[in-house]
C-alpha positions in Angstrom: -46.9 44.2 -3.8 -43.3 44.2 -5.8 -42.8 46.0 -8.5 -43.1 44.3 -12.1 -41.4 44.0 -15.1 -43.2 42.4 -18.1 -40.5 41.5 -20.9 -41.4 40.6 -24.2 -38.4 39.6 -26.8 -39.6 39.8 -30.1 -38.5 39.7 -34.0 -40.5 40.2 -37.0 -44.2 39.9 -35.5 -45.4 43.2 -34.9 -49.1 42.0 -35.5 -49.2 39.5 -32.3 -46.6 41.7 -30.7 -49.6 44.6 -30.4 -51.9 42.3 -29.1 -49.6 41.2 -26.6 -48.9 44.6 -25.2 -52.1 45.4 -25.1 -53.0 42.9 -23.3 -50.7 44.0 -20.7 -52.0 47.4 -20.5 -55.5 45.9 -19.6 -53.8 43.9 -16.8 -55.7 45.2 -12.9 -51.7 45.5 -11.7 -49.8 48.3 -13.9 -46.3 47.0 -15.1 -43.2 48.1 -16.6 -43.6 46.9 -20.2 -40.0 45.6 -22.1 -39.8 44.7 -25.1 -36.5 44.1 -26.5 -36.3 43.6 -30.7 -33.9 41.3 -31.6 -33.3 42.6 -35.0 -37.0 42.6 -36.9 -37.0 44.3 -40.2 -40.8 44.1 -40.5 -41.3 48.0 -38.8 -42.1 46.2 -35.6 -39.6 49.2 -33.5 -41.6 51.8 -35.5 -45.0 50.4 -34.7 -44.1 50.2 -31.0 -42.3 54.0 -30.7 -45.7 55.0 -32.3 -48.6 53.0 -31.0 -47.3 52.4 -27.8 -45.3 55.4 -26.3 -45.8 54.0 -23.1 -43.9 50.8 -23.9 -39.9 50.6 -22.8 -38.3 49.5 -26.2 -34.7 48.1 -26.8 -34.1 48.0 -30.2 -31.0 45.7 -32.2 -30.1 46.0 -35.4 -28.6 42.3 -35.4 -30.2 39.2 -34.2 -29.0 37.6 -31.0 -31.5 34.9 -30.5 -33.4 35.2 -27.4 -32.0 33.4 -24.9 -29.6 36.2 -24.7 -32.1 38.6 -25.2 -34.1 37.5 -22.2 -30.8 37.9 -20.2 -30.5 41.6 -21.1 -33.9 42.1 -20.4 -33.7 41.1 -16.9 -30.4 43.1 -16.6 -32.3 46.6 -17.4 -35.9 45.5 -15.5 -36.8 48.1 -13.0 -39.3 45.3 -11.6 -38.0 43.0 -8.8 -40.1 40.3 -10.2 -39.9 39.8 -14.1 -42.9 38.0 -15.6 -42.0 37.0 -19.1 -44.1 35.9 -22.2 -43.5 35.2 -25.7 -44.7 38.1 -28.5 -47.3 35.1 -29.6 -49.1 35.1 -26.5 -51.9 37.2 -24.8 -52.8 37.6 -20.8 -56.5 36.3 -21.7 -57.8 37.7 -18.1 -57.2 40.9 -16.6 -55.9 39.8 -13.1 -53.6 36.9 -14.2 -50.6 39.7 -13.1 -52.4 40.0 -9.9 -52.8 36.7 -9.0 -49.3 35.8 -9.9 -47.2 38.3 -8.0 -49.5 37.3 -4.9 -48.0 33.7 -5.5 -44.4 34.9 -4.3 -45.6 33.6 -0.9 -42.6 32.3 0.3 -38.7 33.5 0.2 -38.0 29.7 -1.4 -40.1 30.4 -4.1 -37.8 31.6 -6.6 -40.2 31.3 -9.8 -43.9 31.0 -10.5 -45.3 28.7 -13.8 -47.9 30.8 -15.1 -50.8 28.4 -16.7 -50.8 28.7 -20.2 -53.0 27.0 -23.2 -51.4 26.4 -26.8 -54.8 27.6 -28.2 -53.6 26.5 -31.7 -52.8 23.4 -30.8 -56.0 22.4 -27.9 -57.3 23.1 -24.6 -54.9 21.7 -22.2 -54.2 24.1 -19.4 -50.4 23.7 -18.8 -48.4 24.4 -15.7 -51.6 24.6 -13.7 -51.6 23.8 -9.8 -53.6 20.6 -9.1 -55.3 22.8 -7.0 -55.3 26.5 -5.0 -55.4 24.9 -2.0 -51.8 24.1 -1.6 -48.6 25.6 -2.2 -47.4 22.9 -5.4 -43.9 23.1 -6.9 -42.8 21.4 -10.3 -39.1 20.7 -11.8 -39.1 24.0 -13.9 -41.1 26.5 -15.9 -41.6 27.0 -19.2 -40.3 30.5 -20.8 -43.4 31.4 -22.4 -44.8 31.6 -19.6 -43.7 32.8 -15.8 -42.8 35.4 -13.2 -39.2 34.9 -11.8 -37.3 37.2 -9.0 -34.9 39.3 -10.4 -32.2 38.6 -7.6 -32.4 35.1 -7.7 -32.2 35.4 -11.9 -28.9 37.5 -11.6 -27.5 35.5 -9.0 -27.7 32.3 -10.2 -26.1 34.1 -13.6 -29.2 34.0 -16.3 -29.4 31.3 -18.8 -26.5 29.8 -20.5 -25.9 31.6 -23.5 -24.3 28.6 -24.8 -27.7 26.7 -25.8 -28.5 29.4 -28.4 -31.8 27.8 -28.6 -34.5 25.4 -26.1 -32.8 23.5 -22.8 -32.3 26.9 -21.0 -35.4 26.8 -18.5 -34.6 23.1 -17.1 -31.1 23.8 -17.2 -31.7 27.1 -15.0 -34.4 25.6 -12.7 -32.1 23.0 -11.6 -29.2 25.6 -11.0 -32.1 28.0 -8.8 -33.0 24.8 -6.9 -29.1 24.0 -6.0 -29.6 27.6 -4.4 -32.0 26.6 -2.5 -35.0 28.2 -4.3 -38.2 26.5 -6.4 -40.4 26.6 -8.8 -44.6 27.1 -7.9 -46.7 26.2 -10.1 -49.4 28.9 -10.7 -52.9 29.5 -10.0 -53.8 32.4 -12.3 -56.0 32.5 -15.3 -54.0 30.8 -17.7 -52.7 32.5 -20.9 -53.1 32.1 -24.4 -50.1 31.1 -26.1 -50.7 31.0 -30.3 -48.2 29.1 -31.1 -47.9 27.2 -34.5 -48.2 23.5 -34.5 -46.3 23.8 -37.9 -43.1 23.9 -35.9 -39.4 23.6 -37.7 -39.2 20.2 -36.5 -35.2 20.0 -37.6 -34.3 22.9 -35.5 -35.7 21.0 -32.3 -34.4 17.9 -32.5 -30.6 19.3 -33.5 -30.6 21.6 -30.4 -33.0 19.2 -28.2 -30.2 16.9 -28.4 -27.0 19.1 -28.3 -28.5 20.9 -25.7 -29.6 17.6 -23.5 -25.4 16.3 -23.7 -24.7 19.6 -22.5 -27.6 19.7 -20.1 -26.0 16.6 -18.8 -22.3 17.7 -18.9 -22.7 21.1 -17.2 -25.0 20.3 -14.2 -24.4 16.6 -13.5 -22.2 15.8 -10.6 -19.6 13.1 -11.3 -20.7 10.0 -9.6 -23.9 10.2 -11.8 -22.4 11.6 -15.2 -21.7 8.5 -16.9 -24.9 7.2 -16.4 -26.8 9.9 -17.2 -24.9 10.6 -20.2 -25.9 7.2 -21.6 -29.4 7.6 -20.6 -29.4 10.9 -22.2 -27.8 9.4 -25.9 -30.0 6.4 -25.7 -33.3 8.2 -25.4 -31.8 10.9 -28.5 -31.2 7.6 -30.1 -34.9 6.1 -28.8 -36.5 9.7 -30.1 -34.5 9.6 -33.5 -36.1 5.9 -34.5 -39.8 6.9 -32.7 -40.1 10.0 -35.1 -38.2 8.8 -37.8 -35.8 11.4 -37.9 -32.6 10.0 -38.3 -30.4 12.5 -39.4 -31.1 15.5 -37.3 -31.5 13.7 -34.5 -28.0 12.0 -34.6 -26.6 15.0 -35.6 -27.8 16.5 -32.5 -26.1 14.3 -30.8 -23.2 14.3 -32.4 -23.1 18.5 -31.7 -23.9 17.6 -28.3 -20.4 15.9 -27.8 -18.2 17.9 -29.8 -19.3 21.1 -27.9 -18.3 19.2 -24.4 -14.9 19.9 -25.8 -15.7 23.1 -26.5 -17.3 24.2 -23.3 -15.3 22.1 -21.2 -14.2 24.8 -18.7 -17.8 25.4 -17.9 -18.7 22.5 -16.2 -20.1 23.4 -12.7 -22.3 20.3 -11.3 -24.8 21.1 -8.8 -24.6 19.0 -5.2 -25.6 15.2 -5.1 -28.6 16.1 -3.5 -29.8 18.9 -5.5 -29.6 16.7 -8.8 -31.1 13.9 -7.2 -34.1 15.8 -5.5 -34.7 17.7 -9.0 -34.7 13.8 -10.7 -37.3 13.4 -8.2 -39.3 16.3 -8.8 -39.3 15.8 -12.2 -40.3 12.2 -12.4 -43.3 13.2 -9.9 -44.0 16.0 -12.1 -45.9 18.1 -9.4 -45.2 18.0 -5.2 -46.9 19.2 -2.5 -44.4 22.0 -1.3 -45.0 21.3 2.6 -43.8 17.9 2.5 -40.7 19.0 -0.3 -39.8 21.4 2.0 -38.2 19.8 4.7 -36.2 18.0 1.9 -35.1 21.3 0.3 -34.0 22.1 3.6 -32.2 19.3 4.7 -30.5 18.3 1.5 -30.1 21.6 -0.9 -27.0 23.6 -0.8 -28.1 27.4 0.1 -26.8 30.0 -0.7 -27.9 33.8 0.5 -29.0 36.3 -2.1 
């Protein structure tokens, strides 16, 4: 079984923080535990040095966000497969680690969705396999929740740094698909994820927006950029009247397309066929990955790691 790394990025919540490493800990598999502290000034370093000794701790005076945190993490991970959750959530069973790395079946698989419930928020098991008795892939992951190969992170160059804040795991699963690598959906135990419904939502429409333009701009190949772009503002547009949200949404937009100027020198668009077998994916939501295969085969540019 590969060696794991579990990486937590944290800032200012040393209560949950605890009870996620300790829920590591309990896991049946023993991990590398790394949690990197983007900058808390709530004593959250302090209670880790002392409570947890055991615990690999990073600690940054200065807040990076953690996007960029996650891609230092996976740069100092001893583990060849990185499982990563946020500091609000708890592995609720002691074999979910297990069961994961165990889902690495294949050399194509490149990540693993780890199930997940938003126990705040319901009961809804996300990222779940319709069932364990196929091999079932999805579009992408999402980051509070999943394993991922270390080679194939590092490779493919970590998430862009230059979406500060949501965007980054589509972004990345369609980049790691273009290499010829997917994304299972899990089978384990899901975790618990405490998230606040009382989200800030401002923040997520400004940079759900900016981030879709650039999404769109970075990845899309040129035949279908036009297109796509328009899609992409209409629906930002379709969102901004739905919630009511005018203003941030807009501006969102509006960020969106004055940072294509800015990070015009970074567009890189995946193959034809990659985009449109990820636009596939993503409409189906889930796919058997015996009859994806021979599409992922035939159509996805490889590339070695």
């Amino acid at each position: 079984m590969p060696l794991c790394t579990v990486l937590i990025t944290t800032k200012n919540r040393k209560d949950e923080l605890a009870n996620a490493i300790r829920s590591v800990i309990a896991q049946t598999v023993k991990c590398e535990i790394l949690v990197i502290d983007d900058g808390s000034s709530d004593g959250t370093s302090e209670m880790v040095s002392s409570s947890f000794p055991q615990v690999r701790l990073i600690a940054h005076e200065k807040s990076a966000g953690y996007i960029v945190r996650r891609n230092e993490g996976a740069r100092l991970a001893n583990g060849s497969i990185i499982i990563s959750i946020d500091d609000d959530a708890i592995f609720a069973n002691i074999s979910t680690i297990d069961s994961t790395l165990k889902e690495f079946s294949d050399d194509r698989i490149g990540a693993v969705a780890i199930p997940f419930i938003d126990v705040l928020q319901g009961t809804e098991i996300k990222q779940q396999a319709p069932s364990p008795d196929h091999v079932y892939i999805a579009h992408a992951f999402i980051g509070t929740a999943h394993a991922i190969r270390k080679d194939v992170f590092l490779e493919i160059g970590g998430y862009r740094e230059e979406f500060f804040h949501q965007g980054e795991e589509g972004d990345f699963c369609l980049r790691m698909l273009n290499c010829g690598k997917v994304v299972r959906c899990g089978n384990a135990s899901p975790i618990h994820h405490m998230e606040s419904p009382k989200r800030d939502k401002s923040r997520m429409d400004i940079y759900g927006r900016r981030n879709d333009i650039l999404i769109a701009w970075f990845n899309t190949p040129t035949l279908w950029l036009i297109p796509h772009v328009l899609t992409t503002t209409i629906n930002g547009v379709r969102h901004a009247y739905n919630t009511r949200r005018f203003r941030t949404n807009l501006l969102g937009l509006f960020r969106g397309f004055r940072d294509v100027f800015k990070y015009w020198a970074l567009r890189d668009p995946v193959s034809s066929e990659s985009y449109l077998l990820f636009r596939r994916l993503k409409k189906m939501k889930v796919s058997n990955f015996d009859t994806f295969a021979k599409d992922l085969s035939e159509n996805s540019k490889h590339k070695s790691f």
